[in-house]
Structures are given as structure tokens and as C-alpha cells.
C-alpha positions in Angstrom: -4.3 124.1 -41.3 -6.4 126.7 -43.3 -8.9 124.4 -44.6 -9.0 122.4 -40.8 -9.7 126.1 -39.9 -12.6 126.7 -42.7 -14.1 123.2 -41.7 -14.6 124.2 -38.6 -16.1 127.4 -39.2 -18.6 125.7 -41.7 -19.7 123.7 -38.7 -20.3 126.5 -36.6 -22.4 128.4 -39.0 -24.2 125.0 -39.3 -24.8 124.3 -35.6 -26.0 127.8 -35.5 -28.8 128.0 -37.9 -30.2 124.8 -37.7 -30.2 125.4 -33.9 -32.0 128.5 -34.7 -35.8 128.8 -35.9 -34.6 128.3 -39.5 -32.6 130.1 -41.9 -35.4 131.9 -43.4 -36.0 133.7 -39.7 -32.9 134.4 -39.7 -32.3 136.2 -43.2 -36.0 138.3 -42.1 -33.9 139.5 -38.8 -31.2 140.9 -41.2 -33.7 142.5 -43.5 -36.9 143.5 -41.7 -37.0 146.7 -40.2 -37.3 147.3 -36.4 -40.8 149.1 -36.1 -42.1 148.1 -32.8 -40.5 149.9 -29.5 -40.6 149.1 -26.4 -42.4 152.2 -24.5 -40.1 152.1 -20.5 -36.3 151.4 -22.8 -37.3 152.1 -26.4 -35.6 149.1 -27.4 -36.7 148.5 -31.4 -37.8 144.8 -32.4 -39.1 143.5 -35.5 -42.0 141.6 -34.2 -45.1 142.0 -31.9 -44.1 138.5 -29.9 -40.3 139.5 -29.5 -41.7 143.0 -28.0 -44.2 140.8 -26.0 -41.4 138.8 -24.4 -39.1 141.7 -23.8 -41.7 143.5 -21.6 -41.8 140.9 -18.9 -38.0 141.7 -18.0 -39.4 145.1 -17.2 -43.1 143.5 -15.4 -41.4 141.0 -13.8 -44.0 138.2 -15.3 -42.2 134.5 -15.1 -45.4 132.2 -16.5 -43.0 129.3 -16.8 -42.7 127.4 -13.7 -39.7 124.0 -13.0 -42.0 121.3 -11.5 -39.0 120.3 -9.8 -37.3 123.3 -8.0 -40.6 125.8 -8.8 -38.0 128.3 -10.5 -39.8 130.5 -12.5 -38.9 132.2 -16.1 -39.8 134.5 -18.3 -39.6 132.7 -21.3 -40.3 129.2 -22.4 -36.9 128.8 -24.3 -34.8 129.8 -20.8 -37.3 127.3 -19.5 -36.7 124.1 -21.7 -32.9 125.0 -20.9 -33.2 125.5 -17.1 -35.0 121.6 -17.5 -31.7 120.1 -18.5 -30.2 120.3 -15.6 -32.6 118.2 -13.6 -32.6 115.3 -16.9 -28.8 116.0 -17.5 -29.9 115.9 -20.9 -27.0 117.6 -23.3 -28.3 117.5 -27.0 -25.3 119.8 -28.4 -22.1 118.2 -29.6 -19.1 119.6 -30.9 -18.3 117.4 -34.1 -14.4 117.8 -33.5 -14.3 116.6 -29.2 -17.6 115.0 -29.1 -18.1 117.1 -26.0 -22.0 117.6 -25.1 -23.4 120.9 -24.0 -27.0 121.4 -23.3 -27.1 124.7 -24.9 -26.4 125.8 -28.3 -24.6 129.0 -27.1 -22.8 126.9 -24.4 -21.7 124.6 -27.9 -20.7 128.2 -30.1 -18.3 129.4 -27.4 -16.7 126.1 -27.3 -16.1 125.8 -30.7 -13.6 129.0 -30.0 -10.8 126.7 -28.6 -10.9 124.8 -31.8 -11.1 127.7 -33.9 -8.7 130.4 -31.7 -11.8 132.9 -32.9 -11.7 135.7 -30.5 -14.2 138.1 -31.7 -14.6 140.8 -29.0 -12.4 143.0 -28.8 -11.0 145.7 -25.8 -11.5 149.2 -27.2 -8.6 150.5 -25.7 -5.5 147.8 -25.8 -6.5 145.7 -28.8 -6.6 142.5 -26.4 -9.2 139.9 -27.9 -11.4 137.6 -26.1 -13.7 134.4 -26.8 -16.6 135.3 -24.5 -18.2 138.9 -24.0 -18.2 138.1 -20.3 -14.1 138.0 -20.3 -14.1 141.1 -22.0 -16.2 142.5 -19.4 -14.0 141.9 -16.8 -11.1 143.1 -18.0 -12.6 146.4 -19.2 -12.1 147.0 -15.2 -8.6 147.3 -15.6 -9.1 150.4 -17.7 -11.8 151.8 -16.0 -11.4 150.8 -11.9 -15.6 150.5 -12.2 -16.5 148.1 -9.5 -20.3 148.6 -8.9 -21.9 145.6 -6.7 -20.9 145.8 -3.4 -20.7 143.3 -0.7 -22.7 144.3 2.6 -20.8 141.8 5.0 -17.2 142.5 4.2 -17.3 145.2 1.8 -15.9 143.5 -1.2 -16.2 144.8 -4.9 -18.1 142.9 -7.8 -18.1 144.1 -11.5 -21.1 141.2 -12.0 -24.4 140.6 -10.0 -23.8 137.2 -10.4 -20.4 137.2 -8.9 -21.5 138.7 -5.9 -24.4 136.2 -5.6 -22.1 133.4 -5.5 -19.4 135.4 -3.2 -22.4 135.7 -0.7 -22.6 131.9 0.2 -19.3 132.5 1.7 -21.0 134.5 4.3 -24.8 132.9 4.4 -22.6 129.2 4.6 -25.2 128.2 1.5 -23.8 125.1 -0.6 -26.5 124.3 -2.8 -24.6 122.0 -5.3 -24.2 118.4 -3.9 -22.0 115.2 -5.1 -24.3 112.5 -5.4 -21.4 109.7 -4.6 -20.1 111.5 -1.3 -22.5 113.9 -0.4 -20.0 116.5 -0.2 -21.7 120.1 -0.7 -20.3 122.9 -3.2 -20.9 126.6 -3.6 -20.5 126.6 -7.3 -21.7 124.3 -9.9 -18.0 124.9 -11.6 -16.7 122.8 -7.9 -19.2 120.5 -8.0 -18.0 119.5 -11.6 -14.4 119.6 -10.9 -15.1 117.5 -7.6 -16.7 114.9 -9.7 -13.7 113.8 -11.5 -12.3 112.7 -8.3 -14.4 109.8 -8.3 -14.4 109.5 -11.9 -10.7 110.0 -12.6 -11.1 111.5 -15.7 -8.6 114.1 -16.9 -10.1 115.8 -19.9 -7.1 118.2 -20.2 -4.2 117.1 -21.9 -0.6 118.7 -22.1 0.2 119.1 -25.9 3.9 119.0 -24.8 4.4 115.8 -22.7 1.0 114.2 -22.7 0.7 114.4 -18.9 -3.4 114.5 -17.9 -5.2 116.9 -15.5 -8.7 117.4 -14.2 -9.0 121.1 -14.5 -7.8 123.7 -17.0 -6.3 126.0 -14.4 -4.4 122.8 -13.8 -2.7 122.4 -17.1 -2.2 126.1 -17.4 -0.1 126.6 -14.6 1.7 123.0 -15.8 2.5 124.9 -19.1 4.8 127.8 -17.4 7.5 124.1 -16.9 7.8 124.0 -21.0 7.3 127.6 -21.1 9.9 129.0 -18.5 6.8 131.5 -17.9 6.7 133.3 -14.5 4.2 136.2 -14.3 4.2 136.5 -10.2 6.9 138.4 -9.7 7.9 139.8 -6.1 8.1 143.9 -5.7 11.0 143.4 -3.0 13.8 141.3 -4.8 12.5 141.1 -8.2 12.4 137.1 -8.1 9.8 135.8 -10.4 7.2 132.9 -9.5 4.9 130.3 -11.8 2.0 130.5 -9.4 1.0 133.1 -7.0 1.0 130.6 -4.1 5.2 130.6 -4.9 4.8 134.2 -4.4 2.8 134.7 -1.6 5.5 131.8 0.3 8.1 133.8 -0.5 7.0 137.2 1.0 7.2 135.5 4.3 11.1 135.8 3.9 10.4 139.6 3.4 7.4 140.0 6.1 8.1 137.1 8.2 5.1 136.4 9.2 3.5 133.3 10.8 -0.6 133.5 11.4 -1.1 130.1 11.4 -0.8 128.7 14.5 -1.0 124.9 16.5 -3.4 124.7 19.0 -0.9 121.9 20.6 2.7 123.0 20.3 2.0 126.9 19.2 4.2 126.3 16.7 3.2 129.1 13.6 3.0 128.6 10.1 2.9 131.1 7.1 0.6 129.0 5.4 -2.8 126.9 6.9 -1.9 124.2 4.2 1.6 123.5 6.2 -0.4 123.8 9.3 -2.8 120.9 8.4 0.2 118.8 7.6 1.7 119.2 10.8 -1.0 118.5 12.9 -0.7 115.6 11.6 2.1 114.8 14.0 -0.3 115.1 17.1 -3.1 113.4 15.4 -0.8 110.3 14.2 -2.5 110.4 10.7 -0.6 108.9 8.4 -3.0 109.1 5.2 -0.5 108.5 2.4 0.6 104.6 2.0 3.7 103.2 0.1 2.3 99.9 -1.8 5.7 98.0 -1.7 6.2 98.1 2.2 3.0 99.3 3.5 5.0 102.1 5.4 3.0 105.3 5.6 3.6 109.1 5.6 2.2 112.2 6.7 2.8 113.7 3.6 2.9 112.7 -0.2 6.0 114.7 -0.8 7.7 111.9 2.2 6.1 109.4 0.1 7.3 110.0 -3.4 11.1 110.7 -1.4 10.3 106.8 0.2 9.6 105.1 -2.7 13.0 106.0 -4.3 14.4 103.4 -1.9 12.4 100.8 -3.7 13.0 102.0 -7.3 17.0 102.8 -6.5 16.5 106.6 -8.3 18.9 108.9 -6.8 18.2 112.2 -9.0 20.3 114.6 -7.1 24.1 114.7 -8.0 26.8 116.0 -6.2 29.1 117.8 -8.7 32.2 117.8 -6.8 32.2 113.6 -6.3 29.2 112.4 -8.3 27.6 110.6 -5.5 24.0 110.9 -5.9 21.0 111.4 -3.5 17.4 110.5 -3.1 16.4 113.5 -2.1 18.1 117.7 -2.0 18.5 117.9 1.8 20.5 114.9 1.5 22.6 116.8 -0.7 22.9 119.9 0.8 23.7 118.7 3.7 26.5 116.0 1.9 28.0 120.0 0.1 29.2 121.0 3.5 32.1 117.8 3.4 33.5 119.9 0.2 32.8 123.1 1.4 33.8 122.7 5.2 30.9 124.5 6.4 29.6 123.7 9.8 26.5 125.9 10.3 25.0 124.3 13.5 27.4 125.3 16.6 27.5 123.9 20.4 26.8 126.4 22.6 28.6 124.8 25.7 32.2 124.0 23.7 31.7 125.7 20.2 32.1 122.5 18.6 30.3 122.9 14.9 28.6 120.1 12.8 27.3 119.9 9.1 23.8 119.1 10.4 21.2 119.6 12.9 20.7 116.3 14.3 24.6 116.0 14.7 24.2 118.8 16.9 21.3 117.3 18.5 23.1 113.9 20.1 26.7 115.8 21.0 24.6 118.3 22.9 23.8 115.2 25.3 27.1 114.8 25.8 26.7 117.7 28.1 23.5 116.6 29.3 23.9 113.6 29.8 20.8 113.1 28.3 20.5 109.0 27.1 17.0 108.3 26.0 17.7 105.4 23.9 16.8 102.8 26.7 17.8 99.0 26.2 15.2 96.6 27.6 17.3 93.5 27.9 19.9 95.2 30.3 18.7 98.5 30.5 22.0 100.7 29.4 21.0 103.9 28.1 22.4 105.4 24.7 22.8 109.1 23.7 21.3 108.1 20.0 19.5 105.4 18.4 22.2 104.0 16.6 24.6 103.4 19.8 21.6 101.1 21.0 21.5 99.4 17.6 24.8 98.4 17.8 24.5 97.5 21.2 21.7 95.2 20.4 23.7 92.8 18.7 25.4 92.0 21.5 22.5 90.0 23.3 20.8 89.0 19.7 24.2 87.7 18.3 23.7 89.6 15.0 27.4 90.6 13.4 26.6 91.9 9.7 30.0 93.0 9.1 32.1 90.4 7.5 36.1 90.5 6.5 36.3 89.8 3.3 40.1 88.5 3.6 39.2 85.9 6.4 35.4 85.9 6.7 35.4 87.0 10.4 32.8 88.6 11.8 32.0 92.3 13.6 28.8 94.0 15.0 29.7 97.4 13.5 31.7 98.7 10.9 34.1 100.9 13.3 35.5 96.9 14.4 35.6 95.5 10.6 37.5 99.0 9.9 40.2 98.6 12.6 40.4 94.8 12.2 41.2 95.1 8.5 44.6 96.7 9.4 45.8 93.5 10.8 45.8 92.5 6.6 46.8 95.8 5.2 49.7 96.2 7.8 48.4 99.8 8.6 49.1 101.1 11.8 48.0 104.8 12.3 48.7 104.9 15.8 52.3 106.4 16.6 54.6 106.4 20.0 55.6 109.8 20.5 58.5 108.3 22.6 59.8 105.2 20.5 57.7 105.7 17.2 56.9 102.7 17.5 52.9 101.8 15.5 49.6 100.2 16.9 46.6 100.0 14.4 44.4 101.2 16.9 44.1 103.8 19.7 43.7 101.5 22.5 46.8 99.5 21.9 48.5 103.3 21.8 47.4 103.7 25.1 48.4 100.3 26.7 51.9 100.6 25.5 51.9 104.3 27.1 52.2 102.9 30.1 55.4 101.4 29.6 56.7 104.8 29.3 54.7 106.3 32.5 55.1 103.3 34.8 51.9 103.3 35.6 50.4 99.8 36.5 47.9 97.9 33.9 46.2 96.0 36.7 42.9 97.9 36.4 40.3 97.3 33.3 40.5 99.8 31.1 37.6 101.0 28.7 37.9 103.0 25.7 34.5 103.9 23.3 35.5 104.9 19.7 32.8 105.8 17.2 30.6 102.6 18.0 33.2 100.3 19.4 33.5 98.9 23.5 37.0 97.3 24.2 37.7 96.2 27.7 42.1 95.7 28.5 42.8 93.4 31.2 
């Protein structure tokens, strides 16, 4: 490790000097004296050119003009740079990534990820950093010192250069554009990131699991799964988060606010990301495709939930029975069989129900709401699943077969009784001569036996899914 470490440093030394006028130059700047001074700073230099160079920051002389954008600069060095961008030209490379930079500086602090060199240092708590620019920024934390100031919404910059690019916010300026789509960015850093959408490279690689991303930010946040790191951490309950966005969803549950809201149903969101997905469901956009059935989804999270039909993975367990799930609402919802909760309550007769949609169809019941229409003979249906079953009647279709004799049912609630007539079960009981029926309706036609009454009239009784008609 120590001698990877010292190779590494050798080559930085390298790439420095030879990048530099030569070694020579560079042993005079450590020796030499500074004699000449600048008269309006009284910064010192060693040489009458370096002094000549310096004084155009302070006369505002640029004689070094892009042909191409007409930039101007000050120096024929920031010049031949500034060029590279226009030829994409990137003569640096690090010897142990073969990334290309097209500055030497650009190559010296990348050689700090190889290296872990951190060499400037916060005065005040010790903390190290690669690049004087991050030390820069954090020195606000110790001394609040915010000093470029935005005129449109009043924001606070510690850079120039910050505040520059915080502007096309407000002026709407994108000058960085994606040759392949067009699409215009505000920051060369987006532009770049963008790219590798129509690339599909990942340069950033998990160390951990292997697993590839397109940005850095990316694989940090990734990290906090093999870490167990949470650094957002909410000042009401204490609960702790991997990424702010966690956070910031959760206060809703403290706040409970909503400001994002559907132009079509008024229905609000916490979130405008949420918001986009459900307009989906007025706009019909389906955008994500399964590639097995074609079937598509408004969402990806429906998607990767759909495919698990195909691929047979169930990864959420039930602890009490071991029956498994595709997805969690499944199982939550499956929890309240062990548990005998019934959260969702009738508001006519108090009946309760495990789910939602339970809740839904009995409602109708009251109703009488059917909006499941058959277009053969036009009976209506409280659900979707009475007209299902229904529909076997007129196609013929009877998937449910006995295994003891082969016959033949349209539902499962027929199969369920019929199988009695094998076992010998009959749950059914004659309050007056005990005597057993393995199903309801032959209860009730023996009843009148009892109560005189006359069995001339047809008689209909509806079980779960079942129509039987006494004559």
C-alpha cells in the first residue's frame, strides 16, 4: 500500500514539473529573491514579465481574444486553456484511471482521490480538504461571512462565481447545450452529467457491491445502504434519514402540508415530483413499459412490482404463516387476518374491513350503486369480479375443476360447496331436527318443512359468487 502510495506521488511531482516551464524555472522560483513590486497591491515577484502580467488584473487589459466566442484574457496561458473547450482537446492523463483533463491543475487535484492527499487544512477544526475552494466554503461555517448578494431574491453567495451561475435562474440563461437532444443546461457540471444519458456510461463504481452510477453524488448517497449512515436527522422525533429528500417527506407528517396542487382534481401533494406522477392519470401517460407483456405503467416503482409476476419473486414474508408477497401493501394489508384489525369502517351499518377497496364495493350495497355493466344481457354488478363470474355464463368458460370427478364450476364458491358431496361435510345444521345440508340453500328449503310454508315460488339465494335458483 505504502509503496502504491509513493508511486503515485512520484507521478504527481512528475506531471507537475514537466508540465511546468522546466525544473530549472522552477528551482530559480524557490531561490530568487522577489525584488519587483507591484505599485496599486505591492504584491513581490521575481521577474519583470510576471509583474507585467499581474498588472493587467488591475488595468483590465485582455490582448488575447477566442476566435470562436470573442472571449477575451489576460494572459496567453488562460487563453490556450479557454481553446480546449471549443477542440475538446484533453492532453492530461492520470497514469492510474486514464482519465483526460485539459489542464494540468484540473489533472493534480485529481490525482488527490488516488492519493487521499488533503493538504489544506481548516484553521480552526483540523478538517482537511483536497481543493482550496472546499476549504473556502466551509470556512463559512465558522465565520457566517456570506458577501455576494443576490439582487432578485436576496440570496447569499460566499463565491462570485456561485452567484453568477445562481443568476440564470432568474435571467432563464442556459448557455450549455446537448448536441444529441438539444436540451439546454445552466451549468457545464449538468451538461456533463446529462451526457451520460445518451452515453450510458457510469464511471462511478460502488467498491462494495459493484453496482454503477453516472454521478458521484449518486454513489455517495448509495454508500449510506453498506454504511447504515443517516446524517438528516428530523428536530421533531429524532428519526434519522439517508437523503434530505427522506427528510424533507417526512416533515409533512409534522407540518402537514400539501403545496402542490392538480389543476384537474385539486388534489395536493407535498411534493411536485408526486404531483407529475399523478397527472399522469388525466393525461393517460403511461411512459414505463414491461418487455415480457407490453403492459405499461405510470410509474417505474408499478413496474418493478409488475415484473415480479413474471419472475415469480415474492420478497415480502409474512412471519406469522410464511406466505409471501410481491409487494409490502400486499402484506400489510394480509397482517390484519392475524391481527383482526379492521381499520376502514361503514358509516351506514359499522361493518369494518381489512382494506379500502373492501369498503369501497359493500358501501354499494347501500347504494345500490352497480357500475360493472354486462353487454351481453346488461345485469349490472357491484364489482368487477361479480361480472367476471357472470361472464362465464354466456362464454361457457368453467376453470374450476373437481379433482375427485373432473366436473366442472364457473367459480370457486361452486367447486368449494360441491366438494362436500365427497368429503361428506355438511356445515349446515337444523336447529329443529339437527338434521345437516352441505350448503345454505338446502338449510333453507328443508325450513319449510318446519314452517309450512309452500315451496311453489322460485327461490334465489347469492352466496359469495354463487346464483342457485329452487323450483
Amino acid at each position: 500500500m505504502e509503496r502504491h502510495v509513493l508511486e503515485l506521488n512520484n507521478l504527481i511531482v512528475k506531471q507537475i514539473l514537466t508540465q511546468n516551464r522546466d525544473l530549472k524555472l522552477h528551482m530559480r522560483m524557490k531561490i530568487e529573491k522577489k525584488t519587483l513590486q507591484c505599485e496599486v497591491c505591492q504584491k513581490m515577484f521575481t521577474q519583470g514579465f510576471n509583474l507585467k502580467i499581474h498588472m493587467r488584473i488591475h488595468t483590465g487589459e485582455k490582448p488575447f481574444k477566442c476566435d470562436v466566442c470573442e472571449k477575451m484574457f489576460n494572459t496567453n496561458s488562460n487563453f490556450k486553456k479557454h481553446i480546449r473547450i471549443h477542440t475538446a482537446e484533453k492532453p492530461f492523463k492520470c497514469e492510474v484511471c486514464d482519465k483526460m483533463f485539459t489542464q494540468s491543475g484540473s489533472l493534480q487535484v485529481h490525482m488527490r482521490k488516488h492519493t487521499g492527499k488533503r493538504p489544506f487544512k481548516c484553521e480552526v477544526c483540523d478538517k482537511m480538504f483536497s481543493q482550496s475552494g472546499g476549504l473556502k466554503a466551509h470556512m463559512v461555517i465558522h465565520t457566517g461571512e456570506k458577501t455576494f448578494k443576490c439582487n432578485f431574491c436576496e440570496k447569499i453567495f460566499t463565491e462570485k462565481r456561485k452567484l453568477k451561475v445562481h443568476m440564470r435562474m432568474h435571467t432563464g440563461e442556459k448557455p450549455f447545450k446537448c448536441e444529441v437532444c438539444e436540451k439546454m443546461f445552466t451549468t457545464n457540471s449538468y451538461l456533463k452529467k446529462h451526457i451520460r444519458t445518451h452515453t450510458a456510461e457510469k464511471p462511478f463504481k460502488c467498491e462494495v457491491c459493484e453496482k454503477m452510477f453516472t454521478q458521484n453524488s449518486s454513489l455517495n448517497v448509495h454508500m449510506r445502504k453498506h454504511t447504515g449512515e443517516k446524517p438528516f436527522k428530523c428536530e421533531v422525533c429524532d428519526k434519522m434519514f439517508s437523503q434530505s429528500g427522506g427528510l424533507k417527506a417526512h416533515m409533512v407528517i409534522h407540518t402537514g402540508e400539501k403545496s402542490f396542487k392538480c389543476n384537474v382534481c385539486e388534489k395536493m401533494f407535498t411534493e411536485k415530483r408526486k404531483l407529475m406522477v399523478h397527472m399522469r392519470i388525466h393525461t393517460g401517460q403511461k411512459p414505463f413499459k414491461c418487455e415480457e407483456c407490453e403492459k405499461r405503467f405510470i410509474n417505474s416503482s408499478g413496474l418493478k412490482v409488475h415484473k415480479r409476476i413474471h419472475t415469480g419473486e415474492k420478497p415480502f414474508k409474512c412471519e406469522v404463516c410464511e406466505k409471501r408477497f410481491i409487494n409490502y401493501g400486499g402484506l400489510k394489508v394480509h397482517m390484519r387476518i392475524h391481527t383482526g384489525e379492521k381499520p376502514f369502517k361503514c358509516e351506514v351499518c359499522e361493518k369494518r374491513f381489512i382494506n379500502y377497496s373492501d369498503l369501497k364495493v359493500h358501501v354499494r350495497i347501500h347504494t345500490g350503486e352497480k357500475p360493472f355493466k354486462c353487454e351481453v344481457c346488461e345485469k349490472r354488478f357491484i364489482n368487477y369480479c361479480g361480472l367476471k363470474v357472470h361472464m362465464r355464463i354466456h362464454t361457457g368458460e368453467k376453470p374450476f375443476k373437481c379433482k375427485v370427478c373432473e366436473k366442472r364450476f364457473i367459480d370457486y364458491s361452486g367447486l368449494k360447496v360441491h366438494l362436500k358431496i365427497h368429503t361428506g361435510e355438511k356445515p349446515f345444521r337444523c336447529e329443529v331436527c339437527e338434521k345437516r345440508f352441505i350448503n345454505y340453500c338446502g338449510l333453507k328449503r328443508h325450513m319449510k318443512i318446519h314452517t309450512g310454508e309452500k315451496n311453489n315460488s322460485n327461490v334465489k339465494y347469492v352466496g359469495k359468487a354463487l346464483l342457485t335458483t329452487i323450483f
